[in-house]
C-alpha positions as CSV (number, residue, x, y, z in Angstrom):
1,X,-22.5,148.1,134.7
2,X,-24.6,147.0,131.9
3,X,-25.7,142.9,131.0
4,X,-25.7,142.1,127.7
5,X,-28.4,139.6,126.9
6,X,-26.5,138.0,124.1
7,X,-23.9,137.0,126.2
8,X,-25.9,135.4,128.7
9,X,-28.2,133.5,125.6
10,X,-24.8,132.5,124.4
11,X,-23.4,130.5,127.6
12,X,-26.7,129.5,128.2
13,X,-27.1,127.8,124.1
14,X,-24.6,125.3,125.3
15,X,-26.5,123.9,128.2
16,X,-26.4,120.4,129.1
17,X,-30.1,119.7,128.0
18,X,-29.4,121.3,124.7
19,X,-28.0,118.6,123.6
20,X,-28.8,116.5,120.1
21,X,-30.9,113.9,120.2
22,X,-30.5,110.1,119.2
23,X,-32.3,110.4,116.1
24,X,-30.6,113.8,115.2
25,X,-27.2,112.2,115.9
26,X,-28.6,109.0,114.1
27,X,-29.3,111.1,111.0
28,X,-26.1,112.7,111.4
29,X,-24.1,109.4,111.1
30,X,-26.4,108.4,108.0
31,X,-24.8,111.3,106.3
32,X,-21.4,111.2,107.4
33,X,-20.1,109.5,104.0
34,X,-21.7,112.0,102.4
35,X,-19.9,115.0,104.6
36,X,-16.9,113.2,104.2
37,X,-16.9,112.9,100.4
38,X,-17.8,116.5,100.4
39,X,-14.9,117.7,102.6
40,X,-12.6,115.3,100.0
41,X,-14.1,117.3,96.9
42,X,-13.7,120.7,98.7
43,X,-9.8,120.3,99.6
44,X,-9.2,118.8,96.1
45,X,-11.0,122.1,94.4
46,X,-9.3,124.7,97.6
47,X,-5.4,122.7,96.2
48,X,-6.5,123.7,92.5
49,X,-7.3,127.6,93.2
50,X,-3.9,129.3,93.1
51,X,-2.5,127.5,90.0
52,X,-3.9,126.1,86.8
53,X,-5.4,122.7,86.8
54,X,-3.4,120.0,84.6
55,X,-5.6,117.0,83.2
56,X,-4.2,115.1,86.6
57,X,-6.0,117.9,88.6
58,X,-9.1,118.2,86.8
59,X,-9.6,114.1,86.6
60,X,-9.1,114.1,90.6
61,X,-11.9,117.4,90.6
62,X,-14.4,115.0,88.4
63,X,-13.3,111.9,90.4
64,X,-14.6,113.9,94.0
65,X,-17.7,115.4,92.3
66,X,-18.7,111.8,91.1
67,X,-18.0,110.4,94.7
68,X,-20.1,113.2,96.2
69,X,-22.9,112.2,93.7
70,X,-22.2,108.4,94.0
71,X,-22.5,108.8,98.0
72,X,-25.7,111.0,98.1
73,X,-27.6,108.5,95.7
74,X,-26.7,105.2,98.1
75,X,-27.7,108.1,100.9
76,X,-31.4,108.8,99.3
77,X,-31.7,104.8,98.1
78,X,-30.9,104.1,102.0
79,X,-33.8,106.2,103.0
80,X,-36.4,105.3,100.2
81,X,-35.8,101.7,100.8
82,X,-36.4,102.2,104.7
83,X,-39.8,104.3,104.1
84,X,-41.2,102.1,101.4
């Protein structure tokens, strides 16, 4: 019988002390609006690939994009304003 390494590195990847840390699930949580806002943008854009977009589908594209963009600029002001 042969072991395959990868097998054993791959139960072994989800040990208990493998687990994140505060400050990487703190930064994590930071950028949760952002993840959201990106998941939103990425099922309105997945709904408009099989058929053409009307001006109703294009304005809800541009809306998503803009909240992406409007999210990641609080996200980066956040952390400016918390280095300066």
């Amino acid at each position: 019988m042969e072991h395959i390494v990868t097998v054993q590195d791959a139960v072994t990847a989800f040990a208990d002390w493998m687990e994140p840390t505060d400050a990487e699930l703190d930064a994590i949580e930071a950028e949760m609006p952002a993840i959201l806002a990106d998941v939103e943008a990425l099922d309105v854009q997945i709904a408009l690939l099989d058929r053409a977009p009307s001006e109703l589908d294009q304005r809800r594209a541009r809306r998503g994009r803009h909240r992406v963009l409007a999210t990641r600029v609080v996200i980066a002001n956040r952390a400016a304003s918390e280095v300066a």
